[in-house]
C-alpha positions in Angstrom: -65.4 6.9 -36.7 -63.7 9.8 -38.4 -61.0 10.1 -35.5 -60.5 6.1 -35.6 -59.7 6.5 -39.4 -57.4 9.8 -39.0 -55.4 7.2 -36.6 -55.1 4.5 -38.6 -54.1 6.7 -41.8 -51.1 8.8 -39.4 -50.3 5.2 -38.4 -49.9 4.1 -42.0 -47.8 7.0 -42.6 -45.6 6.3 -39.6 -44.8 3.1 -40.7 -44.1 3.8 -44.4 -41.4 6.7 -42.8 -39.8 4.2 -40.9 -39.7 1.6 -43.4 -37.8 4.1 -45.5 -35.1 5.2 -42.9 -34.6 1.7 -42.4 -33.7 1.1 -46.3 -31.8 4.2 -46.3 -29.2 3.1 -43.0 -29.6 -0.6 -43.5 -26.6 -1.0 -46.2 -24.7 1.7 -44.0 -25.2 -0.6 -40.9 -23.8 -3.3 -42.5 -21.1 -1.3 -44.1 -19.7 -0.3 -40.6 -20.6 -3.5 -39.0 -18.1 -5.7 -41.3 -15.5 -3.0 -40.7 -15.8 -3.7 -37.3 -15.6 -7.3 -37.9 -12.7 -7.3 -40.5 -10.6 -5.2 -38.4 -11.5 -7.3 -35.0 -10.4 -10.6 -37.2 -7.2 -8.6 -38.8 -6.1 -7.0 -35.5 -4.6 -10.1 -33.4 -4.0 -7.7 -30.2 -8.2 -6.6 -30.3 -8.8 -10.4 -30.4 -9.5 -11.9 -26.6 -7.8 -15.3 -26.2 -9.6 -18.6 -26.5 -8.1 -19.5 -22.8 -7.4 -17.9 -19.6 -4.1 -16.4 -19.1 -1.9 -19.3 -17.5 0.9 -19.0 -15.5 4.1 -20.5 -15.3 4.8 -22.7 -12.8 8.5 -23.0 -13.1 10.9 -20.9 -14.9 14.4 -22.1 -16.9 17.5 -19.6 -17.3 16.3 -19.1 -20.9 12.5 -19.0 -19.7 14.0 -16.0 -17.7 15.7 -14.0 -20.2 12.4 -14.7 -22.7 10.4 -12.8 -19.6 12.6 -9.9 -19.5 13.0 -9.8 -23.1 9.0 -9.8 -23.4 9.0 -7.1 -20.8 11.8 -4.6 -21.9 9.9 -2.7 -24.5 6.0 -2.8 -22.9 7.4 -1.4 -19.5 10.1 1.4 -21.4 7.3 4.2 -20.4 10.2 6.3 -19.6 10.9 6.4 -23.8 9.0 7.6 -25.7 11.0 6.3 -28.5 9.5 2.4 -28.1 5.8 4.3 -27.1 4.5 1.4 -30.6 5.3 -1.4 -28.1 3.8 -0.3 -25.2 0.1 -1.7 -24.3 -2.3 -0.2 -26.2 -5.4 -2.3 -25.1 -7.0 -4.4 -22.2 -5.3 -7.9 -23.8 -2.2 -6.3 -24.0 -1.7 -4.7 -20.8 -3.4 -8.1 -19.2 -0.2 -10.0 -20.7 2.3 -7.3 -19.4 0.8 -7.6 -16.0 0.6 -11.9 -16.2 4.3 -11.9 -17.0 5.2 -9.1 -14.1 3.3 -11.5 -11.7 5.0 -14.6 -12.7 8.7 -12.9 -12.4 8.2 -12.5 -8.8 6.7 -16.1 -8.3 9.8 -17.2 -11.0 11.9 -15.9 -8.3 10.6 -17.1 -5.0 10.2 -20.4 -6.8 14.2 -20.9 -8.0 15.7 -20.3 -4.0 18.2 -23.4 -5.5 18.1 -22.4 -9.3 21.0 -20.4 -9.8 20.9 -19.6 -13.4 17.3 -18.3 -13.1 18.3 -15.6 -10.3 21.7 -15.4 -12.0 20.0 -14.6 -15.6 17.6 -11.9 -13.3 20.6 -10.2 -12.2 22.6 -10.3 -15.0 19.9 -8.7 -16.9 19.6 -6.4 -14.1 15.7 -7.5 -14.0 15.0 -4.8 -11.0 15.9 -2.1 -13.0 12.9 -2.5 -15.5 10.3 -2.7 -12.5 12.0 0.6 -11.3 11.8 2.4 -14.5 8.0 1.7 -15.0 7.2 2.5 -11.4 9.2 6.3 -11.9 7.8 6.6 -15.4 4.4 9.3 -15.3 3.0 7.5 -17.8 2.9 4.2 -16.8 -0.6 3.1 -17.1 -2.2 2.1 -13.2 -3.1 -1.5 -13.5 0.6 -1.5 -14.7 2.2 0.2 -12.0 0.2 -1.4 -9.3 1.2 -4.9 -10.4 4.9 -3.6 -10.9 4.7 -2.4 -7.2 3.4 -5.6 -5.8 6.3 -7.7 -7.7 8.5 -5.2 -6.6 7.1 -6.2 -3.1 7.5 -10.1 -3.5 10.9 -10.0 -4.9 12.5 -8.1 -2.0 10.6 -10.3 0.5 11.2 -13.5 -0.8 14.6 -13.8 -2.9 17.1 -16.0 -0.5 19.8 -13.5 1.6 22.6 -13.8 -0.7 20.5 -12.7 -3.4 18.9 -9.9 -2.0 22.6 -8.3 -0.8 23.7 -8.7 -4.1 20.6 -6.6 -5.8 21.7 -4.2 -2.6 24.8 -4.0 -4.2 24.2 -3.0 -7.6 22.3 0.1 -5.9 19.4 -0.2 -8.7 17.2 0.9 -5.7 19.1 3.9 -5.2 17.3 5.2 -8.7 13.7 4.2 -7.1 14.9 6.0 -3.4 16.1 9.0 -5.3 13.5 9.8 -8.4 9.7 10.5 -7.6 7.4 7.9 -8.2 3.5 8.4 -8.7 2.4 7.9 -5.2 -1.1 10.0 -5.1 -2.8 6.5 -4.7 -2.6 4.9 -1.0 -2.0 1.9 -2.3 1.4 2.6 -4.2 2.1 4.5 -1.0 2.6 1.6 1.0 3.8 -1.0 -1.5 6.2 2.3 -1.3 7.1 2.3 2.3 6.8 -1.7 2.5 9.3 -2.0 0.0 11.4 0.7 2.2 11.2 -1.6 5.5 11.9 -4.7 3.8 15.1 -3.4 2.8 16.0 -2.2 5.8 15.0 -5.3 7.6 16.6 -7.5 5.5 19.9 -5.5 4.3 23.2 -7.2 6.6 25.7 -4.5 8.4 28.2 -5.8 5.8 26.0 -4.3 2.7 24.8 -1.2 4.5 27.6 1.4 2.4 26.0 0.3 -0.7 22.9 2.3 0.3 25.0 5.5 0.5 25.9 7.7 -2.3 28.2 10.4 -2.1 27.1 12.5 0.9 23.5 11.1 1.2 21.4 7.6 2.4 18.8 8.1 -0.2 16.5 5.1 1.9 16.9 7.0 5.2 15.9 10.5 3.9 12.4 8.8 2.3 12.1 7.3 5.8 12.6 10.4 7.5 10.3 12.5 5.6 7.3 9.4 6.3 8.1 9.5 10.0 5.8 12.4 10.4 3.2 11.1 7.8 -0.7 11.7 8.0 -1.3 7.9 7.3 -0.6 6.1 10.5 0.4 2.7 8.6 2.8 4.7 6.7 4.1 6.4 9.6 4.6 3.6 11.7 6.5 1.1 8.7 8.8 4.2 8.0 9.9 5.0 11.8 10.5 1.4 11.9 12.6 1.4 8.8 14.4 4.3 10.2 15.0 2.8 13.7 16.0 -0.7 12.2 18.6 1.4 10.2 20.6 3.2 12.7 20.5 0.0 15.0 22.2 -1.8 12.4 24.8 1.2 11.3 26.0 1.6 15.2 27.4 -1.7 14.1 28.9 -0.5 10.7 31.5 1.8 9.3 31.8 5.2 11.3 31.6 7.3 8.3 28.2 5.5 7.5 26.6 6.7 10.2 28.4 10.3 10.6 26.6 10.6 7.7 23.3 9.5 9.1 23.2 11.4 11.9 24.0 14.9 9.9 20.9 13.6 8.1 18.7 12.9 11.6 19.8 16.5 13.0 18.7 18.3 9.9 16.1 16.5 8.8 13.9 15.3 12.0 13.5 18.0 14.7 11.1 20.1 11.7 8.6 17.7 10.9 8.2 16.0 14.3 8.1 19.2 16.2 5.9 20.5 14.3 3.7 17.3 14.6 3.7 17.6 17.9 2.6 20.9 17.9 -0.2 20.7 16.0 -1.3 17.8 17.8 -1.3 20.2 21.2 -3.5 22.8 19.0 -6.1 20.2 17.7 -6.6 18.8 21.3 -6.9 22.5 22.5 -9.4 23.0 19.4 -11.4 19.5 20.8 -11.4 20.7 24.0 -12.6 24.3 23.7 -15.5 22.1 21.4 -16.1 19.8 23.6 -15.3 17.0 21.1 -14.3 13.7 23.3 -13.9 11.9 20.0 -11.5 14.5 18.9 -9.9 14.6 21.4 -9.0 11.3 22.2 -8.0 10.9 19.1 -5.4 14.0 18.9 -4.1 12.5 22.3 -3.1 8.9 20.8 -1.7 10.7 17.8 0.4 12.7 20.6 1.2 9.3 22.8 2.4 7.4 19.2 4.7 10.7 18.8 6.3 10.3 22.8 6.8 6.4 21.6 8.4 7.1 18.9 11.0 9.9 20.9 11.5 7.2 23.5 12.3 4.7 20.7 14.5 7.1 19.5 16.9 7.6 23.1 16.8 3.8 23.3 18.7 3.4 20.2 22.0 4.7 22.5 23.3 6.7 20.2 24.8 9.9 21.9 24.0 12.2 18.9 20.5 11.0 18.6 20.0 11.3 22.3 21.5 14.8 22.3 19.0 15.5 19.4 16.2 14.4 20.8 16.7 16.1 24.3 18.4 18.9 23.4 16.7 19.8 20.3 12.9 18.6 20.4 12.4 18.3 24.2 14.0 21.7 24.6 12.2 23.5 21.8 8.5 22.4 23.4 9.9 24.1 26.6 9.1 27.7 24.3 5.4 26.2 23.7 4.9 26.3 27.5 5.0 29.7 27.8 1.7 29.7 25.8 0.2 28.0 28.7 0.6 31.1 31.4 -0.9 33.9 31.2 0.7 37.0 29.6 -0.7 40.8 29.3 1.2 40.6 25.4 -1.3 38.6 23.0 1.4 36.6 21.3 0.5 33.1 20.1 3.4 30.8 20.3 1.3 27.8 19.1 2.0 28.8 15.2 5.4 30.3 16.2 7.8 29.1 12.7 10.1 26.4 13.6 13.4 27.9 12.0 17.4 27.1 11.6 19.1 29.6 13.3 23.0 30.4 12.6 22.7 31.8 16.1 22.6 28.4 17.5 25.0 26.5 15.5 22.8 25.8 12.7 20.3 24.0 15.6 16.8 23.7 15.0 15.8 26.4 17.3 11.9 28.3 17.4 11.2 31.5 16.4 9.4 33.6 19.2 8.3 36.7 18.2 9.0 39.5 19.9 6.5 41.4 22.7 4.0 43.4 20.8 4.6 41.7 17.5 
């Protein structure tokens, strides 16, 4: 009886506590809930729209220069200047990203309006895409929609078009800067926007891809031609290949200049590929990993494709490179297969220029006893 009545008295207790707090935060909850609602109301950009985003289904010249207009200032991450009209919330950037999708359909849909694509270009449309896609602070669900109208555009503008955005080189800035490719799927919007271009550029338009003394496209192909990411690797030898096919046919100076760039830039990296691929099946073998070592033994065969591919092409200098360079620098890596009383390991022998050797990509063998 006694304990039934302590209960019911702390219970009593209890309850008067708790109607107190309540009294005490109920005029504060309310306080802070209609600031909440005042600012929601007052605040059109926190406010979600009654309908679905819609999208346009066809574009006027005016329409156009309204869409780049809308976008100029929410895709200028590269100034901080205009950082008050960037997106600042989910509505926001959900607009920036509905009117980035509807410039590429805008543009595959006008293949016979000409003051649409004319009103793109004179507005020099690509260049915004190219500025938010270099800019570091681009926000992600930005930059992965700018990369994927990046992608449409180039694929499905008609051919006179897509020579003439060739030819005011606004590519050359996206070929040249550093965009934010730690994600895999900017890296192969990346290197899909690099083999469109090369599969779609005419002989006529190639020199607008060079600038000064460099190709800007073929040196990001060349450095992806030795890539971890088979996808990747494979789009950007193909880019490469497609390239010097089509320069054999263009200006001599064009391709002078592309072959400096294959000598000085391609014996390195696929050397050294091929190299390590040797070591890692040596490594599977020793462990008797069969799944290892298949697998090191394709990545080998895709590299021998890819040098064949290379000697078909018919170019002297490439075929010189190839045979002369690569082919004769594994020659030193066979001396690691014969026995020897020195213990020298030739497998992680540096690949090295050497003036010795006219500035040839030669490998450095160390010495007996070293």
């Amino acid at each position: 009886s006694s304990l039934g009545s302590s209960r019911f008295q702390i219970n009593c207790v209890a309850t008067e506590h708790l109607s107190l707090y309540a009294a005490m935060f109920e005029p504060m909850l309310e306080t802070i809930s209609g600031w909440l609602t005042y600012v929601a109301e007052s605040v059109p950009s926190l406010q979600e729209p009654n309908e679905p985003l819609q999208s346009q289904e066809t574009l006027t010249k005016e329409g156009m220069e309204g869409l780049l207009s809308s976008l100029k200032f929410p895709l200028s991450y590269g100034h901080q200047e205009f950082k008050e009209h960037w997106p600042h919330t989910p509505h926001e950037a959900n607009l920036v990203i509905q009117s980035l999708h509807d410039l590429a359909r805008a543009l595959f849909g006008a293949r016979e309006d000409d003051a649409v694509v004319a009103s793109f270009l004179e507005k020099r449309g690509l260049s915004l895409l190219v500025e938010a896609l270099l800019a570091k602070s681009t926000p992600e669900i930005i930059r992965a929609q700018a990369w994927q109208s990046l992608c449409l555009i180039l694929l499905n503008v008609e051919e006179d078009v897509f020579q003439r955005l060739i030819i005011g080189r606004e590519l050359d800035v996206l070929w040249s800067g550093e965009p934010d490719l730690r994600i895999e799927e900017n890296r192969m919007n990346f290197v899909s926007c690099l083999k469109t271009v090369s599969m779609r550029i005419d002989v006529e338009t190639l020199p607008f891809l060079m600038t000064d003394s460099d190709i800007p496209i073929l040196r990001v192909a060349m450095a992806y031609t030795a890539h971890e990411e088979a996808l990747l690797r494979t789009q950007a030898r193909n880019a490469m290949l497609t390239l010097f096919s089509k320069m054999k046919m263009g200006e001599e100076q064009l391709l002078r200049t592309a072959l400096e760039m294959a000598k000085s830039r391609l014996p390195t990296p696929l050397c050294t590929l091929l190299w390590q691929n040797w070591a890692n099946m040596a490594q599977a073998a020793k462990n008797r990993n069969a799944p290892a070592l298949q697998k090191w033994a394709f990545r080998e065969e895709d590299l021998w494709d890819h040098l064949a591919e290379l000697i078909k092409l018919d170019i002297t200098d490439v075929t010189q490179m190839v045979c002369g360079v690569i082919v004769g620098s594994l020659v030193w890596k066979l001396g690691s297969l014969t026995p020897t009383d020195v213990g020298v390991n030739h497998w992680s022998a540096p690949f090295v220029n050497s003036d010795d050797f006219d500035s040839e990509p030669m490998m450095a063998v160390p010495p007996p006893g070293a």
